[in-house]
GUPA-176049 format. One record per atom (N, C-alpha, C): chain; y, x, z; atom name. Coordinates in steps of 0.001 Angstrom, whole numbers, plus 500000, padded with zeros to 6 digits. Layout:
<node A, <Y, X, Z>, CA> ...
This chain:
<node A, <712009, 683089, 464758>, N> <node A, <711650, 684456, 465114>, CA> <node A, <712693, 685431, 464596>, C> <node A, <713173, 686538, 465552>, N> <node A, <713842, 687709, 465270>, CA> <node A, <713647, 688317, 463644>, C> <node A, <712457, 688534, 463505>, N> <node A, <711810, 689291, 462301>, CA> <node A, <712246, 688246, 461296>, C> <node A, <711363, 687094, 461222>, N> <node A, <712177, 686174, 459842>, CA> <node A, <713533, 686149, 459864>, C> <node A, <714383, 685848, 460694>, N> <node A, <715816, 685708, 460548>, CA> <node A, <716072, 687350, 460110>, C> <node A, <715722, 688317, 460257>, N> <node A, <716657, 689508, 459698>, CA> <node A, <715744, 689629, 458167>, C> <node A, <714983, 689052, 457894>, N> <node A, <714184, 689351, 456411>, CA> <node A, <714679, 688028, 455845>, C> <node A, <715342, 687068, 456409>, N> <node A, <716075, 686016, 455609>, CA> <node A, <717693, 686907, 455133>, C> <node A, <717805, 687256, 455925>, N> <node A, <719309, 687915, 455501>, CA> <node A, <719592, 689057, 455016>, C> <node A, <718799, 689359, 454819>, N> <node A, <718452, 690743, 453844>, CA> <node A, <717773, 690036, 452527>, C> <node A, <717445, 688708, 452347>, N> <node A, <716710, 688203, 450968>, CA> <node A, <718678, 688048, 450741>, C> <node A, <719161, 686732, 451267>, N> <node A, <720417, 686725, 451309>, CA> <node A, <721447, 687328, 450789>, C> <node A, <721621, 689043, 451413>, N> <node A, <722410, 689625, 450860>, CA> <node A, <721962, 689973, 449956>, C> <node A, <720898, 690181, 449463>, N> <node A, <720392, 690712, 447926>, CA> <node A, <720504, 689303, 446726>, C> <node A, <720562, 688363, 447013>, N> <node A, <721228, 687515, 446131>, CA> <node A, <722506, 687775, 445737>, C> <node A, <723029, 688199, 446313>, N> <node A, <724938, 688578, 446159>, CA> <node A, <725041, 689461, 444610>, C> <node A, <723903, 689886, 444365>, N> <node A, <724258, 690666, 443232>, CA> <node A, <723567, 689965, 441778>, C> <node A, <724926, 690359, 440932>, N> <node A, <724374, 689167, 439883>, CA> <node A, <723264, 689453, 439132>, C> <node A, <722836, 688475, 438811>, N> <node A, <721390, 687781, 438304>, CA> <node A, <719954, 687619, 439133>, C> <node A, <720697, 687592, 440072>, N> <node A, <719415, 687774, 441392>, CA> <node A, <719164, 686847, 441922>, C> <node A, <717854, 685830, 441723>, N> <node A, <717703, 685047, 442275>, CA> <node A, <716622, 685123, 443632>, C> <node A, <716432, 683953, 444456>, N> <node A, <715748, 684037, 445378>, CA> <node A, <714435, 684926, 445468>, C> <node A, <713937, 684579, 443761>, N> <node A, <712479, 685334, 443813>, CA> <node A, <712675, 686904, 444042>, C> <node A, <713299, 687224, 443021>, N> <node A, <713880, 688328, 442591>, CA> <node A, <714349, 688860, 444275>, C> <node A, <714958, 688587, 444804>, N> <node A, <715646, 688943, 446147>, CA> <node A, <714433, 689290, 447002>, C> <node A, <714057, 687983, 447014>, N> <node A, <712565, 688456, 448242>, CA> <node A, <711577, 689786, 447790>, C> <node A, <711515, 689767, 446431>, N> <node A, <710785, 691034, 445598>, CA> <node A, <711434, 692538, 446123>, C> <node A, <712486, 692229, 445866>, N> <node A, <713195, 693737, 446604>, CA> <node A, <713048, 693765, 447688>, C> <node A, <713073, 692721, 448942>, N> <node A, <713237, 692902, 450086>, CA> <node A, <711574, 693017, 450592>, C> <node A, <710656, 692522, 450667>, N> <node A, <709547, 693164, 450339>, CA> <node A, <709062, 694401, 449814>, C> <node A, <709454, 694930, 448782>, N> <node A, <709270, 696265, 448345>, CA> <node A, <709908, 697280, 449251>, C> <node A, <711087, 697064, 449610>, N> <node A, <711706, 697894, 450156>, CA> <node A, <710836, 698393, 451645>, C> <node A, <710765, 696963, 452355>, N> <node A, <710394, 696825, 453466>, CA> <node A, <708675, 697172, 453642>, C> <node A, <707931, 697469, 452861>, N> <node A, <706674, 697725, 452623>, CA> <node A, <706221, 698776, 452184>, C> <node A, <706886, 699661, 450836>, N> <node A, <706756, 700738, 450316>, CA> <node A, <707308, 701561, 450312>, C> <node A, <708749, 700984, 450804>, N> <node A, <710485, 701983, 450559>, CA> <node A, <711006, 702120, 451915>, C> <node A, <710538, 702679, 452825>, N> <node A, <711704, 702241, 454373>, CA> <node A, <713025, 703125, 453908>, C> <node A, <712415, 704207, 453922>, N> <node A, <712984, 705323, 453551>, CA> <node A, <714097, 705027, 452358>, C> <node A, <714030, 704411, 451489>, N> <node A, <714808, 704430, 450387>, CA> <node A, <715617, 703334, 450944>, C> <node A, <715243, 702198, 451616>, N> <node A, <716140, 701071, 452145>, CA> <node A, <716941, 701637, 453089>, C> <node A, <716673, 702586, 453970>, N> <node A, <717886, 703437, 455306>, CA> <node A, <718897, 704116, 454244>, C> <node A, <718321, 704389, 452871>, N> <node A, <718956, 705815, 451784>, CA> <node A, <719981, 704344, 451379>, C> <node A, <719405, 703606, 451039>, N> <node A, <720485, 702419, 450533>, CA> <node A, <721754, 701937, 451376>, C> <node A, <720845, 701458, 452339>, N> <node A, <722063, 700835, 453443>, CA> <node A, <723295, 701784, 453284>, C> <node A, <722784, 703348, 453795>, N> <node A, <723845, 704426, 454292>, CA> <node A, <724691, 704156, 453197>, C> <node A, <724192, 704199, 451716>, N> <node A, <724811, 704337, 450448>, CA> <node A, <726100, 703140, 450114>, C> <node A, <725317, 702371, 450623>, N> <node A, <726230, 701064, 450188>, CA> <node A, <727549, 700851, 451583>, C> <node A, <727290, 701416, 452655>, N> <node A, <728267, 701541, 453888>, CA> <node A, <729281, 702558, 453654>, C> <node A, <728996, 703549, 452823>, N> <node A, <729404, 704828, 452711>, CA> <node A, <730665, 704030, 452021>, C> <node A, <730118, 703897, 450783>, N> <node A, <730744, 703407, 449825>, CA> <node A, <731935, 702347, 449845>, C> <node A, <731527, 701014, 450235>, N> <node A, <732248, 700189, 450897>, CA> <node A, <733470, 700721, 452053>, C> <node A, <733246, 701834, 452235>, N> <node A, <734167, 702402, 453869>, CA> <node A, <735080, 703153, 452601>, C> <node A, <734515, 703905, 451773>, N> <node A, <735566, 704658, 451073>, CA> <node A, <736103, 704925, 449590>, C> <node A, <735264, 703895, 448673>, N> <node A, <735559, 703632, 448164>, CA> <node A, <736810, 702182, 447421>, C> <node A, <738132, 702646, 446969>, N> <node A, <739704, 702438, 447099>, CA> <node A, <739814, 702179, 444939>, C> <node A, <740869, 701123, 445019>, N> <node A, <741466, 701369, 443500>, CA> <node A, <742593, 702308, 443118>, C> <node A, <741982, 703021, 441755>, N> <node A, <743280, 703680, 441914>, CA> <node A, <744616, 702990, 441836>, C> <node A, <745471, 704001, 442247>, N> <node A, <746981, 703268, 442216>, CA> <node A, <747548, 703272, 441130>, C> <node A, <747315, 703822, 439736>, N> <node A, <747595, 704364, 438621>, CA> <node A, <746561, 702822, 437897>, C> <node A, <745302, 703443, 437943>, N> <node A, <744614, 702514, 436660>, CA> <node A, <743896, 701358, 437168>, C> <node A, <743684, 701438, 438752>, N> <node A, <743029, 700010, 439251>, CA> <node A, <741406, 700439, 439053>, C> <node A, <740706, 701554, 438975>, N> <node A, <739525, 701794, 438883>, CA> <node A, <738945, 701811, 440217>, C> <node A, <737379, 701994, 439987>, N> <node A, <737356, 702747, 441285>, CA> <node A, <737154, 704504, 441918>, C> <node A, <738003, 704552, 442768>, N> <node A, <737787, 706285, 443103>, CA> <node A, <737471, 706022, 444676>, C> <node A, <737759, 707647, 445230>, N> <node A, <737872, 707978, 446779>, CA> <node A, <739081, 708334, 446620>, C> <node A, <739552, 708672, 445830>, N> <node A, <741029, 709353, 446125>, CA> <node A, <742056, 708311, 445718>, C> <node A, <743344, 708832, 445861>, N> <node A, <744319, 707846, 445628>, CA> <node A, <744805, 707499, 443953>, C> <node A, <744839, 708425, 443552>, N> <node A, <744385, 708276, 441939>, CA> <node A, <743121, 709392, 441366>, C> <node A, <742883, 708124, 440486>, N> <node A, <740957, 708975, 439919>, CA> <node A, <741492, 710405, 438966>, C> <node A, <739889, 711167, 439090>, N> <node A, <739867, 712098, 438148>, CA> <node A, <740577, 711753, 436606>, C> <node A, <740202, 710485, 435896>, N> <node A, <740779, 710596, 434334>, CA> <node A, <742095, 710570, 434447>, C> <node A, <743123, 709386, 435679>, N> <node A, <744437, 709885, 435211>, CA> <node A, <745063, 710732, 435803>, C> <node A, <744339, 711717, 436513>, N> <node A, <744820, 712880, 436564>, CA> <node A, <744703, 714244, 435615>, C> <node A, <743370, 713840, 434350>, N> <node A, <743564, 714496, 433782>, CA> <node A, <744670, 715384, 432689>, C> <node A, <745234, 716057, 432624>, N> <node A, <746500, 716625, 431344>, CA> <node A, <746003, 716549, 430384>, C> <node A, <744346, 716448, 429845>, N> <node A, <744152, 716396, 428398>, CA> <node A, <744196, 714824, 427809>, C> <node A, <744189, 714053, 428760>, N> <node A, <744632, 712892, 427825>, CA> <node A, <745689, 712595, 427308>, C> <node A, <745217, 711771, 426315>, N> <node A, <746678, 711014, 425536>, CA> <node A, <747440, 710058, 426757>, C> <node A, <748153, 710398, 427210>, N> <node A, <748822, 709544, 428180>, CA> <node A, <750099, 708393, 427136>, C> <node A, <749985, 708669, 426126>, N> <node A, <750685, 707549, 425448>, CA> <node A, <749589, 706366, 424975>, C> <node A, <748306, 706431, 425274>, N> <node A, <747359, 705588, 424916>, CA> <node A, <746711, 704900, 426314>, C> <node A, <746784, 703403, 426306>, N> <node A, <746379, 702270, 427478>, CA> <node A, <745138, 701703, 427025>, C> <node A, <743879, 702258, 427103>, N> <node A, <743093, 700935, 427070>, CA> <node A, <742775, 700343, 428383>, C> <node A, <742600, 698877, 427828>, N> <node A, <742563, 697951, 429305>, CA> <node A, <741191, 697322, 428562>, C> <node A, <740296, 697512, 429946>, N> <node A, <739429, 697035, 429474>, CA> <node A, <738855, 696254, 431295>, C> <node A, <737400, 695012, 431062>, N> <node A, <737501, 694242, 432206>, CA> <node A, <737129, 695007, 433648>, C> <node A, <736032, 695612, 433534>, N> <node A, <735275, 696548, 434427>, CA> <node A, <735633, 697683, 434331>, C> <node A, <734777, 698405, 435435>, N> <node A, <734834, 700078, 435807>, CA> <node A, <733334, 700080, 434545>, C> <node A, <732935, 699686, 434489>, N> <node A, <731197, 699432, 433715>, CA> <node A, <731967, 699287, 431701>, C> <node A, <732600, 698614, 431513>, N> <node A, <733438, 699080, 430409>, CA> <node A, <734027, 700396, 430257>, C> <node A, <734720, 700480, 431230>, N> <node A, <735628, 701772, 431357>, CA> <node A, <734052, 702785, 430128>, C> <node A, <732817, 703409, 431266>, N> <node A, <732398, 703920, 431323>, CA> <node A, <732018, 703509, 430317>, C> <node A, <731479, 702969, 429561>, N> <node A, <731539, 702834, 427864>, CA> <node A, <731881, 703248, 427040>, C> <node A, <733316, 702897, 427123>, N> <node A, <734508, 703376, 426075>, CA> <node A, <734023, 704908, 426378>, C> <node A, <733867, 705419, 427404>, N> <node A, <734041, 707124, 427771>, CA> <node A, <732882, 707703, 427151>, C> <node A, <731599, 706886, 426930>, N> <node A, <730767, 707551, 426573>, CA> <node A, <730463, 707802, 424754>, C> <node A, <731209, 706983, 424540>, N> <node A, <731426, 706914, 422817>, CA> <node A, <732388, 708509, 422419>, C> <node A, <732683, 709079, 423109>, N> <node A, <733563, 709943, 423167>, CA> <node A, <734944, 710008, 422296>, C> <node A, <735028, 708874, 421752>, N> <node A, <735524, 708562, 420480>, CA> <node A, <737534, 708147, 421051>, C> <node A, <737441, 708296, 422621>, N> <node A, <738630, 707403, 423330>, CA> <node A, <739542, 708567, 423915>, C> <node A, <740753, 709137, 423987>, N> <node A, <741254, 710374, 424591>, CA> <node A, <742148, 710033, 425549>, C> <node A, <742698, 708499, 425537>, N> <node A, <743663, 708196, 426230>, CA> <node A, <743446, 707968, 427980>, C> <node A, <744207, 707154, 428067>, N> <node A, <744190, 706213, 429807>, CA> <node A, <743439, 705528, 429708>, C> <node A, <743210, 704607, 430713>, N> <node A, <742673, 703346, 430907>, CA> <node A, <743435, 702451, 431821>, C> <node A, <743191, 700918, 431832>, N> <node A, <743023, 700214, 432953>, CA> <node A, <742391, 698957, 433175>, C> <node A, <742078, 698718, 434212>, N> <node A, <740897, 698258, 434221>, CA> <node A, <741213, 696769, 435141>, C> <node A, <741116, 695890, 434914>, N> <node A, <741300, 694478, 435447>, CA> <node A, <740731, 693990, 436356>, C> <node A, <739471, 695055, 436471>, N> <node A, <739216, 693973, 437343>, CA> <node A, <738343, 692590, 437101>, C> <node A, <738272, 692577, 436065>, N> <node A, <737755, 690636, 435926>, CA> <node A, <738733, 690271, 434416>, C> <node A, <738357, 688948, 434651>, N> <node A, <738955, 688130, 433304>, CA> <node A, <739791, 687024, 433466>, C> <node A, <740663, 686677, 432394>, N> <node A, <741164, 685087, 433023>, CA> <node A, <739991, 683925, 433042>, C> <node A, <740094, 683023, 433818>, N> <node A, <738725, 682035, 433473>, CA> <node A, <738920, 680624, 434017>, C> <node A, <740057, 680040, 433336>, N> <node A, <740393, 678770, 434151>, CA> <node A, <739432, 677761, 434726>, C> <node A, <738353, 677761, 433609>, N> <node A, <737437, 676878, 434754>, CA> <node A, <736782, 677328, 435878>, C> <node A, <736932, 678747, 436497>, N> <node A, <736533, 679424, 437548>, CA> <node A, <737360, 679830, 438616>, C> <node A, <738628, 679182, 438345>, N> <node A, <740012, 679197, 438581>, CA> <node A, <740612, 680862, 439227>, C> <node A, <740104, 681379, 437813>, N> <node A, <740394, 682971, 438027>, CA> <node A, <741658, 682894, 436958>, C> <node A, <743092, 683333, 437534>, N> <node A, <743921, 683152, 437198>, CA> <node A, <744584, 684847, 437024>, C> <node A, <745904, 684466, 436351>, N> <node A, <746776, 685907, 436379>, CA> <node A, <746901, 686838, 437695>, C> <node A, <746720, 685843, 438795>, N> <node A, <747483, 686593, 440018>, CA> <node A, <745873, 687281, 440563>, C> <node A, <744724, 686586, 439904>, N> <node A, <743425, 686808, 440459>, CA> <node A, <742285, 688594, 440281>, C> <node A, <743140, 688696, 438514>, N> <node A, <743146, 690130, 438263>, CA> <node A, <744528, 690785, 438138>, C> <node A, <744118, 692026, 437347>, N> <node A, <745244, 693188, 437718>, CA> <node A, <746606, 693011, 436595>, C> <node A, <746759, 691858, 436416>, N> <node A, <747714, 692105, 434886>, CA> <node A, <748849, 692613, 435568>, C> <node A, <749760, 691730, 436758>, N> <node A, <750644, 692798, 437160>, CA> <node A, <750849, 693899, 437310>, C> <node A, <749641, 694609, 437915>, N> <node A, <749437, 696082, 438097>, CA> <node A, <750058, 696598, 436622>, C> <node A, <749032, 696039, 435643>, N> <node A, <749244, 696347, 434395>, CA> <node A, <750380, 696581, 433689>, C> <node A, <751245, 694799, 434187>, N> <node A, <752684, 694820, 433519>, CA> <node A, <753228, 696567, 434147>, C> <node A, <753174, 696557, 435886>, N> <node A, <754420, 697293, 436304>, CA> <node A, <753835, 698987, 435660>, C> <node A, <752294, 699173, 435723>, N> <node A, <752039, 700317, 434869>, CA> <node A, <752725, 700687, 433484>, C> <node A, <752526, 699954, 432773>, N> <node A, <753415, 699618, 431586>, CA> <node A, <755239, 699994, 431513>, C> <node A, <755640, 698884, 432565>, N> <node A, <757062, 699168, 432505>, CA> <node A, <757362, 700538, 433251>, C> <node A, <756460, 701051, 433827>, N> <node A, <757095, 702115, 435162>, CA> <node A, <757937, 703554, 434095>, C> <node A, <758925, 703687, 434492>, N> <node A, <759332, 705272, 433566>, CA> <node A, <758759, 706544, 434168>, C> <node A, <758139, 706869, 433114>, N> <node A, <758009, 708307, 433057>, CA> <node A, <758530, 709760, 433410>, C> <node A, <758631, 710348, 433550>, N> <node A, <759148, 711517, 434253>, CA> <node A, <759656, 712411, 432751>, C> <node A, <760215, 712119, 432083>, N> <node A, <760421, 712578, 430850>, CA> <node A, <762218, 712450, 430637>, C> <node A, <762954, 713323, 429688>, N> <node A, <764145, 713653, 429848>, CA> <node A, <764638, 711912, 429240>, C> <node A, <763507, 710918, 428700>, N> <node A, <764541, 709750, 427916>, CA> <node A, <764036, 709183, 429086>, C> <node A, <763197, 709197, 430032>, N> <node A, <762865, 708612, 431026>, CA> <node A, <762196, 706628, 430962>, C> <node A, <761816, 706864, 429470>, N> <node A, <761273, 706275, 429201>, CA> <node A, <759502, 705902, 429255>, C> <node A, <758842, 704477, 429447>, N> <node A, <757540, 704808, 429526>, CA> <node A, <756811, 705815, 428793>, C> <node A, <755772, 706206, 429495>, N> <node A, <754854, 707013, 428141>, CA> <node A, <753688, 706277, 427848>, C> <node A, <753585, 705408, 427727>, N> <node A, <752548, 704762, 427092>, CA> <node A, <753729, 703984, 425772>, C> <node A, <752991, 704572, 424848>, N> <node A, <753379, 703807, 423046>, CA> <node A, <752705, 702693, 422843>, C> <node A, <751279, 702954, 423156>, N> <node A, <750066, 702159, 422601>, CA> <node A, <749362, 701612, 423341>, C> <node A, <749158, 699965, 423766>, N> <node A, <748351, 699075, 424347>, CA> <node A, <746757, 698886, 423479>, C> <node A, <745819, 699050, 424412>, N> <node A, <744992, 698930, 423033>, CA> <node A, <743839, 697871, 424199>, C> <node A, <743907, 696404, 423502>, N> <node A, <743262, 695619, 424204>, CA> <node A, <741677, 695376, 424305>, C> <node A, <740679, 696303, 425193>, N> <node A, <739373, 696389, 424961>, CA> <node A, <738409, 695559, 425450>, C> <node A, <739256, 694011, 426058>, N> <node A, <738434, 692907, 426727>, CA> <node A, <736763, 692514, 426310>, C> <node A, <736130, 691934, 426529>, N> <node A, <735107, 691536, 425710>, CA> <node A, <735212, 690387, 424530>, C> <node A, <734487, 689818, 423594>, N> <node A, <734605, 688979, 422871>, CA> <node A, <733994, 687956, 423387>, C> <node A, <734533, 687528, 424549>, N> <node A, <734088, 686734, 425178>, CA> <node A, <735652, 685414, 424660>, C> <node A, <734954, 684466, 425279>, N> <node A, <736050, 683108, 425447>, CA> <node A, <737218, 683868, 426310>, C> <node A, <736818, 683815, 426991>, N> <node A, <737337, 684230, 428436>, CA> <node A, <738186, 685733, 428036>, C> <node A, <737400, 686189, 427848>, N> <node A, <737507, 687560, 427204>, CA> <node A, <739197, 688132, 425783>, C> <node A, <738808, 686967, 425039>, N> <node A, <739854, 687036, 424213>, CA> <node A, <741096, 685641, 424669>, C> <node A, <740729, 684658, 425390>, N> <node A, <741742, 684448, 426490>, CA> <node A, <742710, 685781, 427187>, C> <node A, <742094, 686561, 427594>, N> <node A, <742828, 687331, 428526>, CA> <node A, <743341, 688207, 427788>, C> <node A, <742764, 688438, 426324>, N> <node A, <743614, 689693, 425442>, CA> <node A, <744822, 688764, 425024>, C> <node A, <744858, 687964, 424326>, N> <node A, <746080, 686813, 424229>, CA> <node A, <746930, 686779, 425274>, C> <node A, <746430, 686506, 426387>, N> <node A, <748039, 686808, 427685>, CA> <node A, <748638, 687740, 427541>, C> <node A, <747755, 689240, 427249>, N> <node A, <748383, 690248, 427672>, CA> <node A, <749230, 690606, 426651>, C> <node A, <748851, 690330, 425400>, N> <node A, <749442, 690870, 423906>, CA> <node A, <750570, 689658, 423981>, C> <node A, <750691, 688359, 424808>, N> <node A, <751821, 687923, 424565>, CA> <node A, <752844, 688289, 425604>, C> <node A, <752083, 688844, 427106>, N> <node A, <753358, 688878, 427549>, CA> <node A, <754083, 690678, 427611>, C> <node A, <753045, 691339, 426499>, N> <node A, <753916, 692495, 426168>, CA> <node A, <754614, 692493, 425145>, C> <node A, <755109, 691315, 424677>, N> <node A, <755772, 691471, 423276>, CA> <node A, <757515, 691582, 424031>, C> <node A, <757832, 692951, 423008>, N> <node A, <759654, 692989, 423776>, CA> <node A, <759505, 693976, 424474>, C> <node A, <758363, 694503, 424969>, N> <node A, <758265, 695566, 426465>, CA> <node A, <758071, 697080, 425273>, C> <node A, <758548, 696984, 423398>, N> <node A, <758401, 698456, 423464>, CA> <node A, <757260, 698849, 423398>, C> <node A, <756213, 698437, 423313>, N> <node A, <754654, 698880, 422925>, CA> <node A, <753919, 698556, 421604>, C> <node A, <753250, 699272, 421174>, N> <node A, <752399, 698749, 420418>, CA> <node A, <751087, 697731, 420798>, C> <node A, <750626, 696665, 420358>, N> <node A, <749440, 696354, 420920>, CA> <node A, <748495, 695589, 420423>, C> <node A, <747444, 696787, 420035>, N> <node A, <746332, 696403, 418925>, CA> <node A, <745330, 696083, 420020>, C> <node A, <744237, 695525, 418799>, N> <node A, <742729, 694886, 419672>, CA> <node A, <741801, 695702, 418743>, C> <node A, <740937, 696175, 419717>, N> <node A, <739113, 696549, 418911>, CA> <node A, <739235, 695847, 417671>, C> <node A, <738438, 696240, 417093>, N> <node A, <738134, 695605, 416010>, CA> <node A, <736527, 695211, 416390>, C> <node A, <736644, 694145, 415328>, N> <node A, <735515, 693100, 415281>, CA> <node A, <734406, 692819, 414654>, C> <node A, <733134, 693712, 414142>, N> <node A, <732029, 694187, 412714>, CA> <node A, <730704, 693757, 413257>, C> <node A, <730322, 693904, 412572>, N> <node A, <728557, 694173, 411956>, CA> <node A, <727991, 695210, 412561>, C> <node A, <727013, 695284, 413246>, N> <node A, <726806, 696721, 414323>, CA> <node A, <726026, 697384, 413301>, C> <node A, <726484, 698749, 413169>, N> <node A, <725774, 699475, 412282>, CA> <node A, <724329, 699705, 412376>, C> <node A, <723813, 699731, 411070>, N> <node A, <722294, 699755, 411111>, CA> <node A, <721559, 698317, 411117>, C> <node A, <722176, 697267, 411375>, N> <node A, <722220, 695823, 411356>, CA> <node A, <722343, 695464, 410293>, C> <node A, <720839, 694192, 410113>, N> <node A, <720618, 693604, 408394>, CA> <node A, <721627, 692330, 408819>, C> <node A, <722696, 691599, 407902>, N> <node A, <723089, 690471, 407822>, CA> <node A, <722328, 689496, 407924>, C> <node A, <721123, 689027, 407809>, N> <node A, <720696, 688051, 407747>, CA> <node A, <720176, 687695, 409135>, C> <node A, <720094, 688891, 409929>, N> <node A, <720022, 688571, 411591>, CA> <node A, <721346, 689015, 412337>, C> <node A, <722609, 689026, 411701>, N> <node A, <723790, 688992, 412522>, CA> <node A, <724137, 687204, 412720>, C> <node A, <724822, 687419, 414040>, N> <node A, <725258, 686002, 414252>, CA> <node A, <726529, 685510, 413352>, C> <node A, <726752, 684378, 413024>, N> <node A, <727553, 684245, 411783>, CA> <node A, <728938, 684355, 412356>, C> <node A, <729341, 684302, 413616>, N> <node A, <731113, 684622, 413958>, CA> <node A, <731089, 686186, 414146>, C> <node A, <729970, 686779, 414169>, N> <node A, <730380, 688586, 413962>, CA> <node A, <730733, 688391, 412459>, C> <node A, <729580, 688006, 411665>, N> <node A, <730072, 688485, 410175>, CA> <node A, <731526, 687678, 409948>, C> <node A, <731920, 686358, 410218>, N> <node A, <733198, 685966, 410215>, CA> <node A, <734386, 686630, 410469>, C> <node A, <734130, 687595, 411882>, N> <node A, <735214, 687980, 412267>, CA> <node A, <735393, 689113, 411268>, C> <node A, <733798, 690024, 411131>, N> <node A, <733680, 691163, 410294>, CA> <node A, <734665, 691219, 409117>, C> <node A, <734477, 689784, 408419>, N> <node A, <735017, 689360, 407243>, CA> <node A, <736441, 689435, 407182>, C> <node A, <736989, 688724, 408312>, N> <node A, <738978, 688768, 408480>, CA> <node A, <739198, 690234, 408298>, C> <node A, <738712, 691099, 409695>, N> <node A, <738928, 691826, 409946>, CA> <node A, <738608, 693483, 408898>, C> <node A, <738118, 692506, 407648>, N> <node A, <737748, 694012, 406789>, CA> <node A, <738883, 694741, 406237>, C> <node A, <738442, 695659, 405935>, N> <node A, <739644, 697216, 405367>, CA> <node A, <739136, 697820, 404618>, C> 
């Protein structure tokens, strides 16, 4: 039947998004289709809209509509400061700590050999040629000083800070990593023991 085949593919595409399983899928697609028409036409448009015009920037690899985003067009940042971090969903992290003044860029993803997500798979080139590109400045040298590697502490995660911190060594940058603690307000005896480990190297 017409009707099951388009409520199969609408369970379908709602699997596509992660952690969504079949149940979970049919739950939305049901809700939608029962309580929400209205919000499911508000969706579709949303997600077509989007998909049609939403572009990476050419600068940081985020996502915008324009050809480069609002932050690196901003003048109040530190434009000598790079954090690279995996997502646009990181990005927006770092931003909300308010604690960050610089650039960004954004990968895209992680290295992940057993997923055979490789160098060429995210943005490190982008990255390298961001990095090397000169500046508009009288030494005409880059303006980025400072690499500051904001991957996750993931496997994967500090895999991909290791590529990058090795293959900027020589390129003229500085290039530090987050640091690694005890989340404040957190009793030790319910931290996991490689936070307090790392906590431990990493004390000052």
């Amino acid at each position: 039947m017409a009707e099951a085949h388009s409520l199969e593919h609408l369970v379908q595409a709602l699997r596509r998004l992660p952690g969504v399983g079949v149940k979970s899928a049919q739950r939305m697609a049901f809700h939608l289709l029962q309580h929400d028409r209205e919000g499911a036409l508000a969706l579709a448009r949303a997600l077509d809209h989007a998909a049609a015009t939403v572009q990476h920037c050419a600068l940081c690899h985020t996502f915008t509509e324009d050809t480069i985003c609002h932050t690196c067009l901003d003048p109040r940042r530190d434009r000598s400061q790079l954090c690279v971090v995996e997502t646009p969903a990181d990005q927006a992290a770092m931003e909300r700590t308010g604690a960050y003044k610089g650039l960004f860029f954004v990968l895209m993803g992680k290295l992940s050999p057993l997923d055979n997500v490789g160098p060429k798979d995210i943005g490190l080139q982008k990255l390298f040629e961001r990095i090397d590109a000169p500046a508009q400045t009288p030494t005409g040298m880059s303006e980025v000083r400072e690499v500051i590697l904001a991957t996750n502490f993931t496997a994967e995660g500090e895999t991909t800070a290791h590529v990058i911190a090795q293959a900027l060594k020589g390129r003229g940058v500085v290039v530090t990593r987050l640091a690694r603690g005890v989340p404040v307000g957190s009793e030790l005896e319910y931290v996991d023991l490689g936070t307090i480990a790392h906590a431990l190297v990493d004390r000052r």
